[in-house]
N, C-alpha and C positions, 0 to 999 in steps of 0.2 A: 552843672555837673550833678548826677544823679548817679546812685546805686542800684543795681539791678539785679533782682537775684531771679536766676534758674529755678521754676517751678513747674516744668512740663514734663517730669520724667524721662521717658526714652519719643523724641523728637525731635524736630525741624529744627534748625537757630536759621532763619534769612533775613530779612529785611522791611518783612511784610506779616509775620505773625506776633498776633500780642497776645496767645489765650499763655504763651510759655513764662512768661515773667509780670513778677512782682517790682513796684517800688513804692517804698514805705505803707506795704500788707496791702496796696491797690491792685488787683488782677482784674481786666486786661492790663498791659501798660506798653504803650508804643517798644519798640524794639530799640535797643543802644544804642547811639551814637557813640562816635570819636571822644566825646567829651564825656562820658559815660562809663563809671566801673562795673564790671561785671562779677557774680558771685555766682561758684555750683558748691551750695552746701548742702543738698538735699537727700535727706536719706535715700539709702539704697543702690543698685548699683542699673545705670543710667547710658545709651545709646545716644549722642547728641549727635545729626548728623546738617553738616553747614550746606545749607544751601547752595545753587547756582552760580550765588554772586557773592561778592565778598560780604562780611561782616565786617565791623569795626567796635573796639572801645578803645576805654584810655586803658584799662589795666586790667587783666584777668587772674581770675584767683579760685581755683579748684582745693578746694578744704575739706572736701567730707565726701565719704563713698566711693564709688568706685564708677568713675568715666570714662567711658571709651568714644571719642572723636572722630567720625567720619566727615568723606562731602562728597560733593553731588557736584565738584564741579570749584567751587567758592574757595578763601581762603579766609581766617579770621585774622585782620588787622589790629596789631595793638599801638595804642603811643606810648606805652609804661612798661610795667615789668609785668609779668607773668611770675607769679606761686602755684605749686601743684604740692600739693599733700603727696606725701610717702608712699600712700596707698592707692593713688591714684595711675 
């Protein structure tokens, strides 16, 4: 299990891009798995739009700025909880 934080700005989340995430300040870093928390703490306010096909983590957590969630199709899978900031 790994952390992964959201660092693409306004873009793709699928299954095949790494330039969007950080784990432990490493960019690229493979895309999440199931077993995998997810983190959008990034300044600013940000267009994430999910891919095709699903996605997956263990547990998402929107904390900081302002995210608006699309898709193209996909849905994102979690196996935990989900947190979304107030402002979100």
């Amino acid at each position: 299990m790994s952390d992964y934080y959201w660092v693409g700005g306004t873009a793709t989340w699928d299954a095949t891009t790494t330039s969007v995430w950080s784990v432990g300040g490493s960019t690229p870093a493979t895309p999440p798995t199931s077993s995998d928390n997810v983190f959008f703490n990034q300044a600013g306010t940000h267009t994430v739009t999910i891919g095709a096909s699903n996605v997956n983590c263990a547990a998402l957590t929107v904390s900081a700025s302002t995210y608006t969630f699309s898709t193209s199709g996909g849905s994102v899978i979690t196996n935990g909880s989900i947190t979304l900031a107030s402002s979100t």
